[in-house]
MDAnalysis code that builds the backbone (N, CA, C; Angstrom):
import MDAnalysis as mda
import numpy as np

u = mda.Universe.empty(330, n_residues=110, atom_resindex=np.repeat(np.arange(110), 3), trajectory=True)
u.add_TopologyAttr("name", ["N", "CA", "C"] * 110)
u.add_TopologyAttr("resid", np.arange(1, 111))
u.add_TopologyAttr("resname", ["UNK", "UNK", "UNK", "UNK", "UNK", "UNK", "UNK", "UNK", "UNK", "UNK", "UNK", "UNK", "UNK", "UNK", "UNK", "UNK", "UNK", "UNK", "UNK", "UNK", "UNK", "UNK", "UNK", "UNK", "UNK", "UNK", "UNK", "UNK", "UNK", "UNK", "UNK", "UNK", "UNK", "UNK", "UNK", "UNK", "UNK", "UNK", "UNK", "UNK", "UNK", "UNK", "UNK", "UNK", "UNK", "UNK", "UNK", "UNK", "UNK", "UNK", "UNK", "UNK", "UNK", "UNK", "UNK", "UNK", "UNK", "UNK", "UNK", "UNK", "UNK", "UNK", "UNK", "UNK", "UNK", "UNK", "UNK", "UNK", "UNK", "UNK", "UNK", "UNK", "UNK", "UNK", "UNK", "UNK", "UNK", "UNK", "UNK", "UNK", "UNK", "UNK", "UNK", "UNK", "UNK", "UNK", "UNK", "UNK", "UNK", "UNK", "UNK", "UNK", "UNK", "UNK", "UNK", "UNK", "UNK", "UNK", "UNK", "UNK", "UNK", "UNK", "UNK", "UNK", "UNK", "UNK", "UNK", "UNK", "UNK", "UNK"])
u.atoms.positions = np.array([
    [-21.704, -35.286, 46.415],
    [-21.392, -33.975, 45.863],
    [-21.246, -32.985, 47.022],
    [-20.557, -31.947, 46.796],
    [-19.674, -31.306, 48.468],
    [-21.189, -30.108, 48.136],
    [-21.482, -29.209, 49.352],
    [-22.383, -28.778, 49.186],
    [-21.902, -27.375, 48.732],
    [-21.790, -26.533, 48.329],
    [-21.805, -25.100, 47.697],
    [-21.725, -24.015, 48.833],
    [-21.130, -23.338, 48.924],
    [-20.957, -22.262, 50.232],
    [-21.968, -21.514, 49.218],
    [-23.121, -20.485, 49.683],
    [-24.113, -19.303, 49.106],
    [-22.860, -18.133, 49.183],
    [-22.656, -17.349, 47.753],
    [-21.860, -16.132, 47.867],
    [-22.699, -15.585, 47.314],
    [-22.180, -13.846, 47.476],
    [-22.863, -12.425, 46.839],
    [-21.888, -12.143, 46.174],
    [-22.288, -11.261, 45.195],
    [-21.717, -10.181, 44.320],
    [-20.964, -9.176, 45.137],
    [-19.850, -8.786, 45.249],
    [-19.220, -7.895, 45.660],
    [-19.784, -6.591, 45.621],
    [-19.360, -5.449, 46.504],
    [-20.028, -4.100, 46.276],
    [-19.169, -3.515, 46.077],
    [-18.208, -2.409, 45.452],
    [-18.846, -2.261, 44.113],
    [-18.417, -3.725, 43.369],
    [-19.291, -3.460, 41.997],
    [-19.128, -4.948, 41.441],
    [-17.704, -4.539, 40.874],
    [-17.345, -5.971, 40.729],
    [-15.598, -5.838, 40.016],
    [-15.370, -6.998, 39.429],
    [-14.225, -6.842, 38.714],
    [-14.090, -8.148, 38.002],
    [-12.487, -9.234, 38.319],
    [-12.708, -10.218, 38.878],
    [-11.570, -10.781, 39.391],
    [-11.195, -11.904, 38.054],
    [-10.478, -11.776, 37.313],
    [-9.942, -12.569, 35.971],
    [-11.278, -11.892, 35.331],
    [-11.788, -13.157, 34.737],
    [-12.967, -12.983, 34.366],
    [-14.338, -13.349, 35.037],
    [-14.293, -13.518, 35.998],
    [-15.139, -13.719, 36.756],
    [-15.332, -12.152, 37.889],
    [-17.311, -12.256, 38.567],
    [-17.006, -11.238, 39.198],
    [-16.593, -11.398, 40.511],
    [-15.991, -10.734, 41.575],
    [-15.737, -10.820, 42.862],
    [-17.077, -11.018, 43.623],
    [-16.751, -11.979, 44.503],
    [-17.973, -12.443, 45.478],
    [-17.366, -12.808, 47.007],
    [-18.342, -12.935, 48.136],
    [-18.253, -12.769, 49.327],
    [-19.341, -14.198, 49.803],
    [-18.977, -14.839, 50.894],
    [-19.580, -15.645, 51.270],
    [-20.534, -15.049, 51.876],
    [-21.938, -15.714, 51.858],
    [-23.117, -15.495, 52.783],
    [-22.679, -14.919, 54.137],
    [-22.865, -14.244, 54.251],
    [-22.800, -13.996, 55.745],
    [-21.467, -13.458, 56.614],
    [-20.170, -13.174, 55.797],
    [-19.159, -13.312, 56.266],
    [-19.194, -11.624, 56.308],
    [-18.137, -11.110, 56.935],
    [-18.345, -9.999, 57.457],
    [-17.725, -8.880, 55.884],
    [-17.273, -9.463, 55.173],
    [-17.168, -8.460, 54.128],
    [-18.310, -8.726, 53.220],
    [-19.233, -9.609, 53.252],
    [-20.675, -9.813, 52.731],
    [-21.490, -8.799, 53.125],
    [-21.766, -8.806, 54.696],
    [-22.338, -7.838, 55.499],
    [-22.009, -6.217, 55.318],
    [-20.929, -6.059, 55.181],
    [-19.925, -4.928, 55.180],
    [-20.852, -4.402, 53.595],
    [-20.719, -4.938, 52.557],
    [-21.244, -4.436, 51.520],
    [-22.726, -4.035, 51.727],
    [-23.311, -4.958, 52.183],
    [-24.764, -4.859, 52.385],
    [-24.967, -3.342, 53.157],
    [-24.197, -3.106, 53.972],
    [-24.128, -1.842, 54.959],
    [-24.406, -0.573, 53.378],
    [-23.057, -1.082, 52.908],
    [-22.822, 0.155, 51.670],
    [-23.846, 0.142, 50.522],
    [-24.246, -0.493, 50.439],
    [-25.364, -0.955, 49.413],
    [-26.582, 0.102, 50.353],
    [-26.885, 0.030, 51.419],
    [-28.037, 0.394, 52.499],
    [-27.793, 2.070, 52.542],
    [-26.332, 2.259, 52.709],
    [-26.141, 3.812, 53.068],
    [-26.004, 4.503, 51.473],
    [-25.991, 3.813, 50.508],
    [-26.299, 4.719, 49.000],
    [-27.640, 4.721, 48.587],
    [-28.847, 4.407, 49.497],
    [-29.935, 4.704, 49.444],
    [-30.494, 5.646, 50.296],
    [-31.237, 6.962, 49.750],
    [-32.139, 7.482, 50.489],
    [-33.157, 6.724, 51.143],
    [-33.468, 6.912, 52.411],
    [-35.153, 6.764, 52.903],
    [-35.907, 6.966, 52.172],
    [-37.023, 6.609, 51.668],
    [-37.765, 6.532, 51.336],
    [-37.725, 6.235, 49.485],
    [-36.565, 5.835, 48.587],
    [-36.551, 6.303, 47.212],
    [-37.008, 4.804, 46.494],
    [-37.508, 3.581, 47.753],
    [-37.623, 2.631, 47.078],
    [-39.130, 2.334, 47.373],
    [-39.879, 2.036, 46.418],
    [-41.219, 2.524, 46.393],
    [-42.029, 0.985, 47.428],
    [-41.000, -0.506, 47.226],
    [-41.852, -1.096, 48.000],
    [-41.394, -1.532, 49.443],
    [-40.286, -0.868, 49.573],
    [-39.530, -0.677, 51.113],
    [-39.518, 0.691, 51.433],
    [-40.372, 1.795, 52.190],
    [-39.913, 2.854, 52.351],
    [-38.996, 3.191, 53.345],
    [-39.285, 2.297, 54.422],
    [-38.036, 2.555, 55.334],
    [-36.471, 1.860, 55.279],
    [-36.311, 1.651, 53.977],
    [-35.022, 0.766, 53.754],
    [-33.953, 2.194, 52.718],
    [-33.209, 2.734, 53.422],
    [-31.858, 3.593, 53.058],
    [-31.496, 4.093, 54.396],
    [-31.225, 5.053, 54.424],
    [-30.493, 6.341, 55.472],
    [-31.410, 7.609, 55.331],
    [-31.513, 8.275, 56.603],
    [-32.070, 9.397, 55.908],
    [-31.306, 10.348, 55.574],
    [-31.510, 11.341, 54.873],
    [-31.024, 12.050, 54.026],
    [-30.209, 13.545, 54.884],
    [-28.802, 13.300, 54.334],
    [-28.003, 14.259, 55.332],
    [-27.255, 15.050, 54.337],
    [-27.667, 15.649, 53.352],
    [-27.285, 16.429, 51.916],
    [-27.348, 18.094, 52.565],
    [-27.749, 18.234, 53.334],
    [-27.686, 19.788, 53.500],
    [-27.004, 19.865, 55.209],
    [-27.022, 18.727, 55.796],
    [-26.429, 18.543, 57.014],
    [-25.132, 19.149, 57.388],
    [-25.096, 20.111, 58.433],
    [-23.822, 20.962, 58.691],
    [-23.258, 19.879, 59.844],
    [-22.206, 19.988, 60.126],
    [-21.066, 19.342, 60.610],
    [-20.846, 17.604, 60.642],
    [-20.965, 17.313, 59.404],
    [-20.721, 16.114, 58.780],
    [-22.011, 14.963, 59.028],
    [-21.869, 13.737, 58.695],
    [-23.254, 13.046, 58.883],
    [-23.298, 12.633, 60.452],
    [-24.588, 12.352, 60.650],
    [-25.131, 12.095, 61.876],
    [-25.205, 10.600, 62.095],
    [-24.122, 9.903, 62.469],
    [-23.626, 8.959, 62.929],
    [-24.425, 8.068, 63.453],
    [-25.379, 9.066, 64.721],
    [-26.038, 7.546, 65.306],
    [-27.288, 7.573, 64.619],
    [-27.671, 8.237, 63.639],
    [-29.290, 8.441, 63.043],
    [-28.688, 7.271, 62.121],
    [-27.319, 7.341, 61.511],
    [-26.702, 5.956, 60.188],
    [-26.878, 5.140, 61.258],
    [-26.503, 4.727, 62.443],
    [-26.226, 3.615, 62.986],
    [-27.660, 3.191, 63.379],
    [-28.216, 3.780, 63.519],
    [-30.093, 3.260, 64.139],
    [-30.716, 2.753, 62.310],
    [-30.104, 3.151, 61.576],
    [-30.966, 3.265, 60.250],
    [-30.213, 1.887, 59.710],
    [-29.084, 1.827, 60.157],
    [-28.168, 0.547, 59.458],
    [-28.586, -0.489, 59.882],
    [-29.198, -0.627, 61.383],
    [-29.451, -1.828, 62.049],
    [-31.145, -2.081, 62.535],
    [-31.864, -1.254, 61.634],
    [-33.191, -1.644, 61.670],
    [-33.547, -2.921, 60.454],
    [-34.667, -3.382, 60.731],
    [-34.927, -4.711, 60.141],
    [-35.420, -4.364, 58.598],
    [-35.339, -2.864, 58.157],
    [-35.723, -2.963, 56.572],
    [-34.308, -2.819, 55.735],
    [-33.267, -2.394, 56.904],
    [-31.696, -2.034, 56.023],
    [-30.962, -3.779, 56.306],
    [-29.923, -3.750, 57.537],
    [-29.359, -4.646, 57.707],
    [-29.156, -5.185, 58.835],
    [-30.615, -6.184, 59.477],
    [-30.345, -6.221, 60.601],
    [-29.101, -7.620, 61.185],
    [-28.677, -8.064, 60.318],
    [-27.389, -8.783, 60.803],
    [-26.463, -7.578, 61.307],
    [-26.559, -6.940, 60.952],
    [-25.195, -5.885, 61.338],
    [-25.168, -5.457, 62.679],
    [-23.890, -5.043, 63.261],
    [-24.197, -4.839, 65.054],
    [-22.674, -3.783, 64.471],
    [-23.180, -2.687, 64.264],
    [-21.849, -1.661, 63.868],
    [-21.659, -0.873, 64.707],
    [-20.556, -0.301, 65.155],
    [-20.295, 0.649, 65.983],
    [-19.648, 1.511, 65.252],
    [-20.658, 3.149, 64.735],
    [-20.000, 3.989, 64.260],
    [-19.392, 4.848, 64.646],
    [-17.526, 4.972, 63.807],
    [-16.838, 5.795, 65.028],
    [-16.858, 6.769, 63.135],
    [-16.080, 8.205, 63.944],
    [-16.015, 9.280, 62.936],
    [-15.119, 8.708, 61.846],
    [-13.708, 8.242, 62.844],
    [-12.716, 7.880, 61.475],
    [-12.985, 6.458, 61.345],
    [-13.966, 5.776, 61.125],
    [-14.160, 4.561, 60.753],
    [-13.844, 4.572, 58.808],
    [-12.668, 3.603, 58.495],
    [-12.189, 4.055, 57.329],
    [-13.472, 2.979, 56.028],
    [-14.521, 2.262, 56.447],
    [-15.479, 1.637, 55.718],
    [-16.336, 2.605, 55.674],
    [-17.188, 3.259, 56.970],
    [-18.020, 4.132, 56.930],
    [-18.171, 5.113, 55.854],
    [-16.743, 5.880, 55.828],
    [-16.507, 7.163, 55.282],
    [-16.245, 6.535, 53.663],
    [-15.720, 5.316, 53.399],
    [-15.486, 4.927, 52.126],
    [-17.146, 4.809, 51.882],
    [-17.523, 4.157, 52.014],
    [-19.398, 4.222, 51.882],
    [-20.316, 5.386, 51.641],
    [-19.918, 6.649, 52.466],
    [-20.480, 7.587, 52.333],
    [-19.558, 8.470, 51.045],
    [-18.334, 7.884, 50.853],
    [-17.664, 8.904, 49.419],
    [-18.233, 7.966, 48.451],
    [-19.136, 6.510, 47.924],
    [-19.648, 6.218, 47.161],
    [-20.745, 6.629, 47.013],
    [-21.689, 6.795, 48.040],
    [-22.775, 7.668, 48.376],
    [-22.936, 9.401, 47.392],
    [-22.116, 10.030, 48.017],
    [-21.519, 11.249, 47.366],
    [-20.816, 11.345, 45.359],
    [-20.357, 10.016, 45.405],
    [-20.169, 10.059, 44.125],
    [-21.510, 9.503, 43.581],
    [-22.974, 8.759, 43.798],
    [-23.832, 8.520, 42.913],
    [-24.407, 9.427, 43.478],
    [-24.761, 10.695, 43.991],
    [-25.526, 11.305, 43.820],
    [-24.944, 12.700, 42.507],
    [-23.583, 12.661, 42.144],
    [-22.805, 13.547, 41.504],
    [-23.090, 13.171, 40.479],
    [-23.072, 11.450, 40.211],
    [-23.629, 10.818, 38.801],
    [-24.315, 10.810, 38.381],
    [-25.320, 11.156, 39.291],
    [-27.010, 11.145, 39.098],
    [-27.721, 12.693, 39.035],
    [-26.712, 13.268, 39.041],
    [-27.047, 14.943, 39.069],
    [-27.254, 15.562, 40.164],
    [-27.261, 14.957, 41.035],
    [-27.933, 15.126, 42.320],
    [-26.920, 16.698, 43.434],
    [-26.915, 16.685, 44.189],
    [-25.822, 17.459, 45.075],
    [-24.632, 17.848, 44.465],
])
């Protein structure tokens, strides 16, 4: 019997036919989600990981603070497979942080 590649659930979830979209273990659009999954969490909002989100840049004047995401993305409670280099127009980053921005709009938040 051939052995099974391990996949994830896509971020956001979606639906490919009828099935949902998935990503192999480890492959860089696996990782890539995991990032986005990491940056739509506040610091501290998960009660048995406190150091697992971003910290919080909701009142932050001249856009988010890049290397505070990049130190927060690649510590061992967010995603330490990841080795990201955040640039301003990075077009994943900024898609991540407009999902970010839309669940806090959903959630009443900002």
């Amino acid at each position: 019997m051939p052995e099974l590649e391990p996949r994830h659930l896509a971020f956001p979830l979606e639906l490919e036919g009828s099935r949902f979209c998935s990503h192999a273990q480890d492959s860089d659009e696996e990782i890539a989600d995991c990032i986005a999954v990491c940056v739509s969490y506040e610091r501290g909002t998960r009660r048995g990981m406190p150091g697992f989100g971003v910290p919080s840049m909701v009142f932050r004047q001249g856009g988010p603070d890049l290397a505070a995401l990049q130190s927060a993305l690649v510590s061992d409670e967010n995603e330490p497979r990841a080795r990201y280099e955040v640039e301003l127009d990075d077009d994943r980053l900024l898609e991540a942080l407009a999902l970010v921005e839309i669940g806090f709009d959903e959630r009443g938040g900002v």
